[in-house]
N, C-alpha and C positions, 0 to 999 in steps of 0.2 A: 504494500500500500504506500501510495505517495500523496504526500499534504503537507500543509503548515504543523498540523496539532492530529494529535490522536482524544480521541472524547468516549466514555467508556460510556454507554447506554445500556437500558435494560431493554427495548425492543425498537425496531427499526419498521418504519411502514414500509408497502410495496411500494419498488418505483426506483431504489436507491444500492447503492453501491456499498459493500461492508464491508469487515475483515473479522473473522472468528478466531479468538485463539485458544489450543487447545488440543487442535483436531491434528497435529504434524503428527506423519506416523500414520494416521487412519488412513489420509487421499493422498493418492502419488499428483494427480495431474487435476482428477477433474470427479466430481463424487454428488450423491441425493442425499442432504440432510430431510429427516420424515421423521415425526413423532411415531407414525404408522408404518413400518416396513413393508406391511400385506397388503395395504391399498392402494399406494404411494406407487407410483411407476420408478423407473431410474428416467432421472433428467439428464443426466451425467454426459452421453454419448455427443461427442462432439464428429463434429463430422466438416475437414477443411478440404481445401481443394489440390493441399499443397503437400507432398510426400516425401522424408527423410531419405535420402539416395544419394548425397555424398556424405564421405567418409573422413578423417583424416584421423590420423595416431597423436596422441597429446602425452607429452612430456614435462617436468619441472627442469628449468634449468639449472637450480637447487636441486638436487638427490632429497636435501632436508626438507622441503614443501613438499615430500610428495601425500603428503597428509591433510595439506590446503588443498590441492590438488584435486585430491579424491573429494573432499567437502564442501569444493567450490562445485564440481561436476554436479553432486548431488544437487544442492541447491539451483546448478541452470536446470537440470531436466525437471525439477517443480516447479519452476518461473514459467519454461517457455512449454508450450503443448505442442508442438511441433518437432522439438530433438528428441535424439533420444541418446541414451547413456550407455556405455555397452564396455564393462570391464574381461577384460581375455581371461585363461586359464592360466597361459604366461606370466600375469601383470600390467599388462598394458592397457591404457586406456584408449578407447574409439567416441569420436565423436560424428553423428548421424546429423545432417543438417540439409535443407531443403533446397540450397545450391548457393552460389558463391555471397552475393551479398549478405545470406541469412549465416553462414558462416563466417562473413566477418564479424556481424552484429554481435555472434553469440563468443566468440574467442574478447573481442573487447566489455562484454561484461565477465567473462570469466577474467578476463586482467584486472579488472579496475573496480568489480562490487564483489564477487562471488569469493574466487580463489587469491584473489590481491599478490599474485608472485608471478614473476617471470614465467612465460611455456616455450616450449620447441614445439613448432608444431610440422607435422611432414604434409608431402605434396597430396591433394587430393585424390582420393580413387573412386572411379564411378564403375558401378557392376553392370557385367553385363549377363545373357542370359545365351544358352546353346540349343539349337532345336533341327529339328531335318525336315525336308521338303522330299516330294515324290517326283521333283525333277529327276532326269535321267544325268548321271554323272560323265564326264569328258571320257572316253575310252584311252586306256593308257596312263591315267592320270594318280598318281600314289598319294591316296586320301589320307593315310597318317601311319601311324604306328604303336599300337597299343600293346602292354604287357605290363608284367612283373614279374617278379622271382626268378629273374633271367631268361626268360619266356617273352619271346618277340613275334608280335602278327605283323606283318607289312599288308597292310589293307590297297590291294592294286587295281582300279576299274577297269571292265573289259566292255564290250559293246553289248554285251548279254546283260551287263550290269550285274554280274558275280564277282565272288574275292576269293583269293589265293589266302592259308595260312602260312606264313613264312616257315614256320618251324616244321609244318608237313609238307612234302615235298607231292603229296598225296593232291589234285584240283578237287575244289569241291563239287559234288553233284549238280548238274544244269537243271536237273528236275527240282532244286532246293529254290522258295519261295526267296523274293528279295528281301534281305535281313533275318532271313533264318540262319543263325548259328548252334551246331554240334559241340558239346565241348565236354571235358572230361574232368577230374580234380588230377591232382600231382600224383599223388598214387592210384589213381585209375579204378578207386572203386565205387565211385558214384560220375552215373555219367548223366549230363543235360542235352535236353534238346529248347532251346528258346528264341522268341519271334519278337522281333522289335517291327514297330510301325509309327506311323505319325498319328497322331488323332488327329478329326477336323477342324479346323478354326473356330467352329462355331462352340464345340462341346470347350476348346482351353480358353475361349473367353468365357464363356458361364462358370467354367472351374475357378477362374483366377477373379469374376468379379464376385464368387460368392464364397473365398476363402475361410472370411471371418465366419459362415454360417457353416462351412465344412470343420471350423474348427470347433466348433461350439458342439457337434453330434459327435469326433471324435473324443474330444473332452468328456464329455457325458458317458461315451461308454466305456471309457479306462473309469471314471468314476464308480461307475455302475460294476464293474468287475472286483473295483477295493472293498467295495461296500461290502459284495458276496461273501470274498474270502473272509473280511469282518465280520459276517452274519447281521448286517443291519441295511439292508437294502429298503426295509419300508421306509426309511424318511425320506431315499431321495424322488420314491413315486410322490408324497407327496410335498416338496419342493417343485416336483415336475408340475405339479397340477396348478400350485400357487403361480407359475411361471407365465401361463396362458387364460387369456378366456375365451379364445376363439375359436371352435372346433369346427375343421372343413368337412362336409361332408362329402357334399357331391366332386365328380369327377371334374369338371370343368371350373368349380372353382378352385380347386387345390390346383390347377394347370397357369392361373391368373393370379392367386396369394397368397403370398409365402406365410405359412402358420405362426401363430405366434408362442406354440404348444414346442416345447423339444423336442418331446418325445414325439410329434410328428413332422417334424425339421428332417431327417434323415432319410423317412420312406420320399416327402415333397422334392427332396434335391436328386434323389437317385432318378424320380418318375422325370422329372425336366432333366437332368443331363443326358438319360435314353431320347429325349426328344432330339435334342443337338444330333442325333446321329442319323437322323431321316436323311434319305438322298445321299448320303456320302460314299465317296468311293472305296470300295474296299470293305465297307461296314455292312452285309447283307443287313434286313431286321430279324431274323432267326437268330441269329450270332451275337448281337447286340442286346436283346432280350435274355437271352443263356446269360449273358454276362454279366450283364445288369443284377439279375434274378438271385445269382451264385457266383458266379467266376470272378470277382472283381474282388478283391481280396485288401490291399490296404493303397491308399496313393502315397503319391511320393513329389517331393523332399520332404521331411519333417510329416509325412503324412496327411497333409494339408495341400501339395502341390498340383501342377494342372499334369500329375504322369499316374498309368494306371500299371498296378501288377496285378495280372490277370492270370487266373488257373486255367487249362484244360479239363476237360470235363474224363478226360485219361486220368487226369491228375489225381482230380476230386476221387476218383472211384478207387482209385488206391487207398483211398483215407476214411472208406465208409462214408458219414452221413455228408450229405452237401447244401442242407440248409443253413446258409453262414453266407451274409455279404460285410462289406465292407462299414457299413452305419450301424450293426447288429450287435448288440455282444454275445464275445465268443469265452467257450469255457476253458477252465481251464487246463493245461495239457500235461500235468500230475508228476511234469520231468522237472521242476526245480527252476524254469526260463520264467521270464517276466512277462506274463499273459498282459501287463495295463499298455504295456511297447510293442507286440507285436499282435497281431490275429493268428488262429491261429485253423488249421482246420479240423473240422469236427471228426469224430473218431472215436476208439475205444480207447478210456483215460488211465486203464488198469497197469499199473506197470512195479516190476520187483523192485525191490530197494536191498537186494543181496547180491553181491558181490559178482559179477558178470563173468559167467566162464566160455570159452573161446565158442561152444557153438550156439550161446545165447548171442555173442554181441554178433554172430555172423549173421544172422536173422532176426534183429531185434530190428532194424532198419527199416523206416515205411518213408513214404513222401512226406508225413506228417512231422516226422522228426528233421527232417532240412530247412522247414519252413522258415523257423528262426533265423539260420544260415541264409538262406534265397531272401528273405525280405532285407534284412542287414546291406547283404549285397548290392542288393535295387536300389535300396536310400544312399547309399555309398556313390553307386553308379549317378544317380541324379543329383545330388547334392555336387559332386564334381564331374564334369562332362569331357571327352577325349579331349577338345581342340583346347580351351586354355582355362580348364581346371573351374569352371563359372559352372550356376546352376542348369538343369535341364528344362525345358517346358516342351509338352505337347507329343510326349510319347507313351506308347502304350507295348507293356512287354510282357507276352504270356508264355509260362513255362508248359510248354508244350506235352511235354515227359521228361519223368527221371526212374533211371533203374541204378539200381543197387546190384555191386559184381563184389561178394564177398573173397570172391576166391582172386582174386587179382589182390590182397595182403597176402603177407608171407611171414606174418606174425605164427610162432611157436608155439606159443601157450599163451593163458586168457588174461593175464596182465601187461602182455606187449599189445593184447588185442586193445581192451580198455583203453593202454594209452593212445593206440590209434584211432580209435573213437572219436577219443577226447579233442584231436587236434584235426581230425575230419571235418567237424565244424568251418575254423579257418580257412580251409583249403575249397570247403563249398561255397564261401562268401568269396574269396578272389577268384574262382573260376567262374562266378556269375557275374562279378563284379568286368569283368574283362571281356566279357561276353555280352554284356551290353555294349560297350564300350565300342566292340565290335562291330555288332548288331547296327547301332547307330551311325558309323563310316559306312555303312552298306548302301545307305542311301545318300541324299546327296544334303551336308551338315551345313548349318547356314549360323551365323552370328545376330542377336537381338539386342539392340540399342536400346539405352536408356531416354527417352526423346519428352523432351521441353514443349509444349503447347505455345508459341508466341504471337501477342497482341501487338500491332503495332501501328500508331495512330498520327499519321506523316500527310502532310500536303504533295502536291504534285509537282514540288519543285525540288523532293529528293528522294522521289519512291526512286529514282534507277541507282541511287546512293545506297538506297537501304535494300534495291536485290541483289546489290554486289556484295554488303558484307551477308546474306543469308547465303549466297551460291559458294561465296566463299568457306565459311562455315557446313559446309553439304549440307545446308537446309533446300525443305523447296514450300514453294508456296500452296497453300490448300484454297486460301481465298481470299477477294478482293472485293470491297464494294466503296462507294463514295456515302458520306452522313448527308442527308436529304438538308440543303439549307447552311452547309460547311465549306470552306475549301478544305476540308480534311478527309482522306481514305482512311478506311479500317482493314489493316494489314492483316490474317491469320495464316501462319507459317508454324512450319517443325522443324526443330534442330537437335541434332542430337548435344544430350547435355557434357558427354565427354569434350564438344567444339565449343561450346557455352562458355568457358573459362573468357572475363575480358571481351566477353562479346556485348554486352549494355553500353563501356564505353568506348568502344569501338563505334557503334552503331551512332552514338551520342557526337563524338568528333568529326563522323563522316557527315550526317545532318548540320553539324551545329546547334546542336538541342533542339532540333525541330523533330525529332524521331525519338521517341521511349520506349522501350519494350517492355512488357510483363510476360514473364515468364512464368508456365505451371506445368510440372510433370503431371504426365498422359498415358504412359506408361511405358510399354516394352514395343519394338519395331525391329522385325525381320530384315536386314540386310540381304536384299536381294542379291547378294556377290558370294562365288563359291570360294573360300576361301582357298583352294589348292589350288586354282588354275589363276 
């Protein structure tokens, strides 16, 4: 609060601006004081137009401040609703801010009110995002090179649009689907068969504009699985029920409004993202229905993102029952793994807790017990993507089959077995993980920018001023009109925000201040350029 005086009152009318003290600790940003909790809506939910997507690392130039430091941070991320705070595992601090001016604003009150001590602060970094298109690839053209544990694929396109593994000197099958990859573990006894694809634009804009509602039915059901194993699941039905008062019934309205019920949040966003899949290519609706229904299993990055892991219906029947999607909860799998992180699939949960002898662990192996492993992998794969290690959008990867070859170990006796067991895990995660990885050079991988929405409101005597700095910044224009009764035009242009640095005064010098830009992230934009050619 800023004023002359501070004045303590016992109540305040509507209309007016206050400060409560008392409440630090209870609201990070933004919160619903209610005498009535259960009646009382949340007011709370802010909603700007403006998105935290540059980055920079923040330093003391004192080693000794690094204690203001940390208490300066805190105090901006309660100030402003916009940044956000984000300490490493390392040590490090990250600072998220909404693009260059808002980053300078917020570094000069961290100097001069918050943290009061000198910073280092490093050069900005703006994320970008990895995705594939069903363009056909350049013939001849060596899309990348994926591996690990001394394990090299050279991914090479041919005019058939198939890929060689480097390390098999073995071509792959012509009959094999585009981004279908075979692949095996280090020891050779669990082998995959998995299918990478793109999903339609329509379904990763519905995924990525209804994150927050994706995350809110994931949350619910790791909730709803603590509560189990704690034997107290009745309070959170009814929490659920206090939650809503809207019940959809009919068809057509649940297709027009998103419920305000949780517990019916999950079936609404599965029935609308099935819809995203009408017409597209590739996606029969038998296939898409199967999937939807069962096969869809957890999404990915963070389980929240716009990428799906998808079962086989091979898969499923290895594992017994196959009622289990992705928004359901699942039970738990009685092996000691953390059911509230992973799904899991349905199955018989009975299992020994005596000491494993060589032809138990040789047949103790079903699909069910990789899961763990395969989902690990997937999040792994998407959270870092082949070309430069950024996240994935708008793939979709189903484990086609996996078979279990016990006899390819050459463990002795049933404690060499065990410990291959135990490190079989690992070995499933990097050979899925590299197997997307794969999967995704198959097709043709494109780069997604982070892009600037810009307004820009110039007279006619330096709009060719102001398309030479957008062309030069590879922006392009969306649109053009004159204000009815002005000599002024209303500029709308896209730039991408990694070219944004210095670009306001840029634009400002070439005008004369006859041109100002507002800038607002818009989102993410595919780079239509293949990156290897």
């Amino acid at each position: 609060m800023m004023g002359r005086e501070f004045v303590q009152l016992q109540s305040v009318p509507a209309g007016n601006v206050f400060g409560i003290r008392g409440i630090a600790g209870a609201i990070l940003k933004s919160g619903t004081l209610a005498s009535d909790a259960q009646i009382c809506p949340n007011l709370a939910a802010i909603h700007t137009e403006t998105f935290p997507i540059v980055r920079v690392a923040i330093e003391p130039i004192n080693p000794q401040d690094m204690d203001k430091l940390a208490r300066g941070l805190e105090l901006l991320n309660q100030a402003d609703a916009c940044v956000q705070v984000v300490s490493q595992t390392t040590g490090e601090h990250v600072l998220v801010t909404a693009g260059e001016l808002h980053l300078e604003r917020c570094l000069k009150d961290l100097r001069e009110r918050f943290a009061q001590c000198e910073i280092h602060v490093s050069e900005p970094i703006v994320p970008f995002r990895e995705g594939i298109v069903r363009q056909s690839a350049q013939p001849g053209v060596v899309l990348g090179e994926v591996g690990s544990s001394g394990r090299l694929l050279a991914i090479i396109s041919k005019a058939s649009g198939k890929s060689v593994d480097a390390d098999d000197s073995r071509a792959k099958p012509e009959d094999l689907p585009r981004g279908e990859i075979h692949t095996a573990t280090a020891n050779g006894q669990v082998t995959l068969s998995i299918l990478v694809e793109p999903l339609p634009e329509k379904t990763i804009k519905f995924m990525t504009r209804h994150a927050r509602d994706i995350k809110r039915v994931v949350n619910l059901a790791s909730s709803q699985r603590r509560h189990r194993l704690n034997a107290a699941a009745e309070a959170l039905d009814e929490m659920d029920v206090i939650a809503g008062s809207v019940d959809v019934d009919s068809d057509d309205e649940a297709k027009t409004t998103k419920p305000s019920r949780l517990s019916e949040l999950g079936p609404w966003l599965n029935t609308r993202m099935q819809e995203t899949f009408n017409k597209a290519k590739g996606w029969e609706p038998l296939r898409v229905e199967r999937i939807m229904n069962d096969g869809l299993r957890v999404l990915g990055p963070r389980q929240v993102g716009p990428n799906m892991l998808i079962y086989s219906t091979q898969v499923l029947e290895q594992s017994g029952r196959t009622s289990s999607s992705w928004y359901k909860q699942r039970e738990h799998n009685g092996r000691g793994a953390s059911s509230a992180a992973t799904p899991y699939l349905s199955g018989d949960e009975s299992d020994s807790e005596d000491t494993p002898t060589l032809e138990s662990v040789r047949t103790a192996h079903t699909a069910r017990d990789f899961e763990e492993s395969i989902n690990t992998g997937f999040q792994l794969a998407m959270q870092s993507g082949p070309l430069c290690f950024e996240p994935v959008v708008g793939v979709a990867v189903t484990i086609k089959n996996i078979v279990f070859n016990p006899e390819a170990s050459t463990s002795s006796d049933a404690a060499r077995s065990a410990s291959s067991a135990s490190s079989l895990s690992g070995q499933v995660i990097t050979a899925v993980r590299d197997a997307i990885w794969t999967g995704l050079l198959h097709w043709s991988p494109r780069l997604h920018l982070a892009m600037y929405t810009c307004d820009i409101q110039a007279t006619s005597e330096v709009l060719g001023k102001v398309y030479g700095v957008i062309n030069r910044r590879h922006g392009r224009i969306l649109s053009e009109e004159m204000r009815e009764g002005t000599p002024y035009f209303i500029i709308k242009a896209s730039i991408p925000i990694v070219e944004s640095f210095g670009f306001a005064d840029e634009i400002r010098k070439r005008s004369s201040g006859a041109a100002v830009p507002l800038l607002i992230f818009r989102g993410f934009e595919s780079l239509n350029v293949d990156p290897f050619w």
